[in-house]
N, C-alpha and C positions, 0 to 999 in steps of 0.2 A: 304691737301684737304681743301679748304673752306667752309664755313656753311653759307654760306651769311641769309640763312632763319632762325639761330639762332642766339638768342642776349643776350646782357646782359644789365641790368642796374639796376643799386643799387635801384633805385624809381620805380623800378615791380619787385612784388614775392623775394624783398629781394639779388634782383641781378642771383640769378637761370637763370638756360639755359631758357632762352622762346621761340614760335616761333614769328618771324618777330615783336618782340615788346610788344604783346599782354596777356595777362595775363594767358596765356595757356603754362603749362612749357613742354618742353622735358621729364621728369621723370613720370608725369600725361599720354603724347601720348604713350610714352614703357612699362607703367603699364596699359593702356587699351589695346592694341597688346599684351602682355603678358596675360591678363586673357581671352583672344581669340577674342575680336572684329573684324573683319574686317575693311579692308578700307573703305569700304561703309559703316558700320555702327558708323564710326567714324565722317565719314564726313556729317552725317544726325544729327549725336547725334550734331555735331558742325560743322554747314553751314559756320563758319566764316575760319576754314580749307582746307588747299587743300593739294590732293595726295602727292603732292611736300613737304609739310610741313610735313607730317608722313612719307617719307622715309630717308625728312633729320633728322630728330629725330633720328629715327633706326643707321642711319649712322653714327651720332655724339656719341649716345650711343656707338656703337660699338669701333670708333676711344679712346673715353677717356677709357672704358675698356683695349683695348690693351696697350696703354701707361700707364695702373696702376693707373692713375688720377681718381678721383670720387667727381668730384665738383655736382650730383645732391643730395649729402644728405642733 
């Protein structure tokens, strides 16, 4: 599976999953959907967001969980 909407780079957040570049990591969108946010209130709380970018999260979580890898700590 590709993640094209997740990145890496050593000069943001230290190299962390981000989305699309921007200083917004993966581990931050699955700990607001974990403490129950909604879509919608995700993407209000942060217009810079889109749908697409919280489910690739979700989905990138999920893939590194199954393979045992946990690069968001």
């Amino acid at each position: 599976m590709m993640f094209d909407r997740i990145t890496f780079d050593p000069k943001i957040m230290g190299g962390r999953a981000c989305i699309r570049g921007m200083r917004i990591t993966v581990s931050l969108v699955v700990s607001l959907v974990a403490n129950g946010m909604s879509v919608e209130e995700i993407l209000v709380a942060y217009p810079y967001l889109e749908a697409e970018d919280i489910k690739a999260s979700l989905q990138y979580q999920l893939s590194t969980s199954m393979l045992g890898m946990h690069p968001l700590v």
